[in-house]
C-alpha positions in Angstrom: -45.7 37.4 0.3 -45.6 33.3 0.2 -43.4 33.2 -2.8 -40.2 35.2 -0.7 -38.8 32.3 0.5 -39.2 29.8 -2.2 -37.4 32.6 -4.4 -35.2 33.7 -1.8 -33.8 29.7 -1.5 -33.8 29.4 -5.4 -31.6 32.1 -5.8 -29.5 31.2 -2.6 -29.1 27.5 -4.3 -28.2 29.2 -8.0 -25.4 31.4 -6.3 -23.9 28.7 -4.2 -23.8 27.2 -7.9 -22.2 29.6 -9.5 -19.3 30.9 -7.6 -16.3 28.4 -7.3 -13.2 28.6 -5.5 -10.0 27.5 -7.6 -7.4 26.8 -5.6 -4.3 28.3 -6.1 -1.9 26.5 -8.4 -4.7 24.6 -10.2 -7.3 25.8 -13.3 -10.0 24.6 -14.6 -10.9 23.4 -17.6 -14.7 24.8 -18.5 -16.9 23.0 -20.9 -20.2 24.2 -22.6 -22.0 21.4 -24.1 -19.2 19.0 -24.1 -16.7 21.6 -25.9 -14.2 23.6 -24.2 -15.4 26.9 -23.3 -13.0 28.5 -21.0 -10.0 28.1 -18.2 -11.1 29.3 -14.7 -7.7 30.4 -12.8 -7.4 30.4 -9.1 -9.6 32.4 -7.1 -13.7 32.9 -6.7 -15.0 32.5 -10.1 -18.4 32.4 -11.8 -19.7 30.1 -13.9 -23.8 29.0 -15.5 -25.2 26.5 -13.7 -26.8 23.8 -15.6 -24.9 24.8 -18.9 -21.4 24.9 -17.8 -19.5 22.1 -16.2 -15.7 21.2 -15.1 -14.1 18.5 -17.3 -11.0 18.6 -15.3 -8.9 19.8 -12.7 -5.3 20.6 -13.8 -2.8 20.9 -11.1 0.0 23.1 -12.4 2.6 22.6 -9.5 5.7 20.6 -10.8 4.7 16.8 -10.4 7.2 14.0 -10.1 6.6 10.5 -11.6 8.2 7.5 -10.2 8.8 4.8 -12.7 7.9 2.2 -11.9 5.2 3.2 -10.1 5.4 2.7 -6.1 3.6 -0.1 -5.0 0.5 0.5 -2.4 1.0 2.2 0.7 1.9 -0.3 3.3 2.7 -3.4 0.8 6.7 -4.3 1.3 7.3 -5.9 -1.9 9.2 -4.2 -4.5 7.9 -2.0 -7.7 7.9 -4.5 -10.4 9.3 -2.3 -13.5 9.1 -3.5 -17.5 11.7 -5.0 -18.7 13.1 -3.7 -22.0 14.8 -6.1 -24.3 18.5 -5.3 -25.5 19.8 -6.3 -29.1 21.9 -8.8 -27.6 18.2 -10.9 -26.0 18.8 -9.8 -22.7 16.4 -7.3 -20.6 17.5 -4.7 -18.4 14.6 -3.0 -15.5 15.0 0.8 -15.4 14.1 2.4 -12.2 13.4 6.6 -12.5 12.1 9.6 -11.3 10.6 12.2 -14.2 10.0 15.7 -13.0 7.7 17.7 -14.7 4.7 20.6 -14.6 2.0 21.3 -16.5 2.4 24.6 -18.9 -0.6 24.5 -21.2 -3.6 23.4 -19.0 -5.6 23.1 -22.4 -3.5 21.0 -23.9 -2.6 18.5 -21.1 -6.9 18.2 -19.9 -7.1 17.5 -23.9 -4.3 14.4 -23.8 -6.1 10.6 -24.1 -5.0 9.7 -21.2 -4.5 12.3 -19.5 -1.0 14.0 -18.7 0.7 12.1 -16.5 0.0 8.8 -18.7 1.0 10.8 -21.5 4.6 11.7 -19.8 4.7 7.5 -18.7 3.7 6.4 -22.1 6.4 9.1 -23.8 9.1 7.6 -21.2 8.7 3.9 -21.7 8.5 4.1 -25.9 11.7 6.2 -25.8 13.2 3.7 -23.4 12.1 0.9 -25.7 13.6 2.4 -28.5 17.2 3.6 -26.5 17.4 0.0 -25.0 16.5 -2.4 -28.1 20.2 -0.5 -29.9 22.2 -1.7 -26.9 23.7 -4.9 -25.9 22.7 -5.6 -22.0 26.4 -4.5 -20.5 26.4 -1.6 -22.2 22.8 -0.9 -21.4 23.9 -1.3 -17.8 26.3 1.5 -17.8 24.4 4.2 -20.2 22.2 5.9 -17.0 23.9 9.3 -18.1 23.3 8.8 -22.0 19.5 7.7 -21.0 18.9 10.5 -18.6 19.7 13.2 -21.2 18.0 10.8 -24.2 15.0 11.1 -22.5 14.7 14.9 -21.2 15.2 15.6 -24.6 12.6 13.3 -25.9 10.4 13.9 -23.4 10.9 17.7 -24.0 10.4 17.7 -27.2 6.9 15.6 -27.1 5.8 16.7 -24.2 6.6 20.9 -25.1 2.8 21.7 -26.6 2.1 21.3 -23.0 4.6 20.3 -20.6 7.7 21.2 -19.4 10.2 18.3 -18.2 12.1 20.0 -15.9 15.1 16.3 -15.2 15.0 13.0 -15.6 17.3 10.6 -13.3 17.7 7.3 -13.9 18.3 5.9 -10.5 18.8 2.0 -11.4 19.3 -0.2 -14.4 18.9 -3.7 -13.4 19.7 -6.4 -15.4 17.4 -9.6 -15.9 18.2 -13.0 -17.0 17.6 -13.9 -21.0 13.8 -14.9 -21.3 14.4 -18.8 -22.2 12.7 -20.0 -25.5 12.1 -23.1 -25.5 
C-alpha cells in the first residue's frame, strides 16, 4: 500500500509533462535527439518526456518589421538606420515597414538566425545592392521602384518559407558624403 502515492505523484508529474497546450496561431517545432521530429499544431498535444524537447516556438500570425528597428521603449532619440552608399559617394538612410508571416514553420525554425533576421538580412543586402546603382537624388525619389524591388526580392528568397505580404518605404533620407581625408 506505501508505494500508491509515490507512483500516483510519478505518474501525475509524467502527465503534467506530456500534455502541452499550443496556442493558437503558433506550432512547435519537436526535436528527438537534437533532429527534428515533428510539428505540434495548436491545441493539447502529447509529447515523451525526457526524449522529446521544443526547439522553437513559431508564431505564424503576420509579423511586421520596422527597419530600422525602434529604439527602447521610453528612449526619445531617433532609430539610427544604415546608411547605404550611392554610386555618386553619397548615403541615403531608408526608413520601412516589411510585412510578412511565417508559411513553412520548418523551414523558418531551420533559418541561422532565425526568421525575422533572415527577412532584415534579405532587406538590407537587396537595398545595398538597389542603392550602390543610383546616384543620391535619384535614390531620393525611387521609394516606389524600391518598394516593389524588394517585395519581389524578398518574395522570392524568403518563398521556401515566408510570405511577404508589402513592403513600404516610408522615408529616404539623405546624408552628407563621408569625408576622406
Amino acid at each position: 500500500m506505501d508505494y500508491y502515492l509515490p507512483l500516483l505523484v510519478l505518474s501525475t508529474v509524467a502527465a503534467r509533462t506530456a500534455l502541452s497546450q499550443v496556442p493558437e496561431d503558433e506550432v512547435w517545432i519537436m526535436e528527438r535527439h537534437r533532429r527534428f521530429h515533428r510539428v505540434l499544431a495548436a491545441g493539447l498535444r502529447l509529447k515523451v518526456p525526457l526524449l522529446d524537447r521544443v526547439r522553437t516556438k513559431v508564431d505564424l500570425t503576420p509579423q511586421m518589421l520596422l527597419w530600422p528597428p525602434a529604439p527602447p521603449e521610453g528612449s526619445t532619440q531617433e532609430p539610427a538606420g544604415n546608411a547605404f552608399a550611392t554610386a555618386d559617394g553619397g548615403e541615403v538612410e531608408i526608413r520601412m515597414r516589411i510585412l510578412w508571416r511565417v508559411t513553412d514553420p520548418v523551414q523558418a525554425a531551420y533559418q541561422t538566425h532565425g526568421p525575422t533576421q533572415a527577412i532584415d538580412d534579405l532587406a538590407a543586402a537587396t537595398l545595398r545592392r538597389l542603392v550602390a546603382d543610383l546616384p543620391q537624388d535619384v535614390a531620393m525619389t525611387s521609394r516606389k521602384t524600391f518598394d516593389q524591388e524588394l517585395t519581389r526580392a524578398l518574395s522570392e528568397q524568403a518563398g521556401r518559407w515566408a510570405e511577404v505580404g508589402s513592403v513600404r518605404i516610408s522615408e529616404v533620407l539623405a546624408r552628407a558624403a563621408p569625408v576622406r581625408g
